[in-house]
N, C-alpha and C positions, 0 to 999 in steps of 0.2 A: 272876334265876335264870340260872346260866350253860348256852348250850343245846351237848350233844356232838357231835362231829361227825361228820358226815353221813357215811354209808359207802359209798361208791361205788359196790359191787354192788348195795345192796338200791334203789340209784335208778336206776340204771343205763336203766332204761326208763322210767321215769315219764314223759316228758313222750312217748313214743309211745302210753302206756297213757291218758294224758290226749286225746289225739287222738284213738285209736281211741272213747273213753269217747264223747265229744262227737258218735262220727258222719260226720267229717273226714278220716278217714284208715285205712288200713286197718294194721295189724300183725301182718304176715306172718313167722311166724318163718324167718331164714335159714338154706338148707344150706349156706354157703360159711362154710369155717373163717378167725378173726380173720386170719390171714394172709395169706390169699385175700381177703377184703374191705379190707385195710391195703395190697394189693399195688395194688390198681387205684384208691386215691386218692394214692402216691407218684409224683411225676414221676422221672426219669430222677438229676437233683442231688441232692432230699430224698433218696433211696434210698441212693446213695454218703457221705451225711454220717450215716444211719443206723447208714450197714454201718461209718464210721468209728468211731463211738461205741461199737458193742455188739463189734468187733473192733480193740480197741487195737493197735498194732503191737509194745509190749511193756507188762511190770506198770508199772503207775505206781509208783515212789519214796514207803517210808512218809513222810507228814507229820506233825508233832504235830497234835494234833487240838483243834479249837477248842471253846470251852467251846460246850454245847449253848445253843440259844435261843427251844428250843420254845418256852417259855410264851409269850413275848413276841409270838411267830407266832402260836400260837394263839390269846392274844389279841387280834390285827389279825384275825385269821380271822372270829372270833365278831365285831368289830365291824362289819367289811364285812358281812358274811352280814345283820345282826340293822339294818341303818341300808337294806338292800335290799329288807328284807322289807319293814320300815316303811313304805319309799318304796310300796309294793306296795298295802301294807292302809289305810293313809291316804289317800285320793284327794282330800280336799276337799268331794265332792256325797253321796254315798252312807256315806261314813263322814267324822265331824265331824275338826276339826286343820288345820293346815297344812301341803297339800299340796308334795311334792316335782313331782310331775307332777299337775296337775289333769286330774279325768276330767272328759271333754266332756257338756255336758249338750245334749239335740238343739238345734239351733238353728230358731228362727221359720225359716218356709219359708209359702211361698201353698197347695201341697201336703203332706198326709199325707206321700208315697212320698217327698216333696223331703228332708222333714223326717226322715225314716229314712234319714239315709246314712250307710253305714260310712267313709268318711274319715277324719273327724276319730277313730272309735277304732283304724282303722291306725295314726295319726299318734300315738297315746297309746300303744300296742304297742312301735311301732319306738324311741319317748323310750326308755321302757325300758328295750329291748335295750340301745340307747345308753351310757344311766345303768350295767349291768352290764357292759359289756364296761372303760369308763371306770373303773372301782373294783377290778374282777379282775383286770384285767393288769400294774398295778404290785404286785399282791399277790402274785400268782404268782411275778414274778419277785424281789419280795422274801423269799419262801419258796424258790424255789427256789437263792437266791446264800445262804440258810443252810444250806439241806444240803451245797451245795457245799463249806461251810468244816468239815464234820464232819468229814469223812476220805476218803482217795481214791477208796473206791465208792462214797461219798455224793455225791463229786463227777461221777464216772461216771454217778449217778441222775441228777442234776442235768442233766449233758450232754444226755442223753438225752428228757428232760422238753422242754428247750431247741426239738433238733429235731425233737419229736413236734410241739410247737405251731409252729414253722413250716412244717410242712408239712404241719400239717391244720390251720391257723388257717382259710383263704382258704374251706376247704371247710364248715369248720362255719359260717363268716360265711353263707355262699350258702344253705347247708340253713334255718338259723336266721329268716334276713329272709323266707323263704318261710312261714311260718308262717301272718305277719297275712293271708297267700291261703288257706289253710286256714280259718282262724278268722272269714273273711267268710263262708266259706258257712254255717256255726255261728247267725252273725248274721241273714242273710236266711232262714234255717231257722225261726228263731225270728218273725222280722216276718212271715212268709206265715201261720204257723199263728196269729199274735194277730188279723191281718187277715180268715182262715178264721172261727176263733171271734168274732169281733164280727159275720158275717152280713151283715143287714141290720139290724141294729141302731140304729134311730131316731138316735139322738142323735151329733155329730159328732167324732170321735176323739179324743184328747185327751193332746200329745205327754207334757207334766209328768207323765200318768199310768202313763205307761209305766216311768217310777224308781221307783214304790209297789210294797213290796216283794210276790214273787210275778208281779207285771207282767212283760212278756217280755224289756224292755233289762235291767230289774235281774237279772233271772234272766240273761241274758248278759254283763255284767260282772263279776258274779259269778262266769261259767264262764270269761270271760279273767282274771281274777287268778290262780284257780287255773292255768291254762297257763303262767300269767308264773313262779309260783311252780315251779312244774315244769321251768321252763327255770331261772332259778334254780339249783337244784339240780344241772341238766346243766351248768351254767359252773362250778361249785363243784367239782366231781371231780376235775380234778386236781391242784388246789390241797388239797382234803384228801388225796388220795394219797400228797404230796409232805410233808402235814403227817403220815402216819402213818408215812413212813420217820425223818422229824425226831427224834431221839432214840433211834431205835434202830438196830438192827446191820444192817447192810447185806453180803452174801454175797457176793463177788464170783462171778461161774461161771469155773473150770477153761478 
């Protein structure tokens, strides 16, 4: 089934709405207008290649305009997207296949507390990112060199697209790897209240059980796929953006 694409408003917050969900993080809505928040992550350069972009110094020269290549885009689209998610919902321990990223299963320790460490599923978090950023940015830039060949303010989108991501790459990179700091406390959230509810409980803990479903890892891995899947969707956005000008008219402003 082919799946549509994602609309950037209505995700727009997902993975802060995922964070707040979890506990992790609060979501405060802002009074500074996009401007005002866009003005304080440009440096001094990004700003003048902006201001180049959105104020040409004259119209661009009509060109013949190239045959459109949406589908084609869109189809790379849905395959990245749909080969991301896979990577995502397959892990190898908790759902059966072969895994892209294998999720860590605890490893033997002489201690319980040893045996509960988040590392290893930082280490499976940040793969991720990894594997996402590795598969979106030749896609991007291969959607964004086909608007480019539309027509001149297809090209101007394009431009534009170009130096939004270089001059909010560096910032989304730093926001993003901050995460698996977030999502540890999520973890250790989860391991104090399983520790709480066993008590004194005669018999001695028992890591393998902790993956049966309903148990507190599995109920945490379950809530990190969902965040991955929610980040996911926050890497996708401008790549669908770029895919919903692809084929159609583009307005230059006056």
């Amino acid at each position: 089934m082919t799946r549509g694409l994602p609309r950037p408003r209505a995700h727009s917050a997902r993975l802060i709405r995922t964070l707040a969900e979890l506990a992790v993080a609060d979501a405060p809505e802002s009074k500074q207008t996009f401007a005002d928040r866009l003005g304080l992550w440009l440096d001094f350069t990004d700003a003048i290649a902006l201001f180049a972009v959105i104020n040409p110094p004259s119209a661009p020269a009509p060109t013949p305009a190239t045959p459109p290549a949406a589908q084609a885009q869109r189809d790379a689209f849905q395959r990245v997207r749909a080969a991301l998610e896979d990577a995502i919902a397959v892990d190898g321990l908790l759902t059966p296949g072969k895994a892209r990223i294998k999720l860590p299963r605890p490893d033997w320790h002489p201690t319980i507390e040893g045996a509960a460490d988040f590392l290893p599923y930082q280490r499976y978090y940040l793969a991720h990112q990894r594997d996402m950023g590795a598969a979106i940015a030749p896609l991007r830039a291969a959607v964004r060199a086909a608007v480019a060949a539309q027509s001149p303010a297809h090209k101007r989108l394009a431009a534009l697209d170009g130096v939004m991501e270089q001059a909010l790459g560096n910032r989304e990179r730093t926001l993003l790897t901050g995460v698996p700091a977030l999502l540890a406390r999520h973890f250790d959230r989860l391991h104090q209240a399983h520790r709480a509810a066993r008590g004194d409980a005669a018999g001695p803990d028992d890591p393998d059980g902790w993956l049966q479903p309903g148990a507190w890892l599995a109920t945490f891995c379950k809530d990190m796929k969902t965040l991955l899947l929610a980040e996911l969707d926050l890497r996708l956005q401008p790549v669908a953006g770029l895919l919903d000008a692809l084929g159609n008219e583009v307005i230059n402003s006056p």
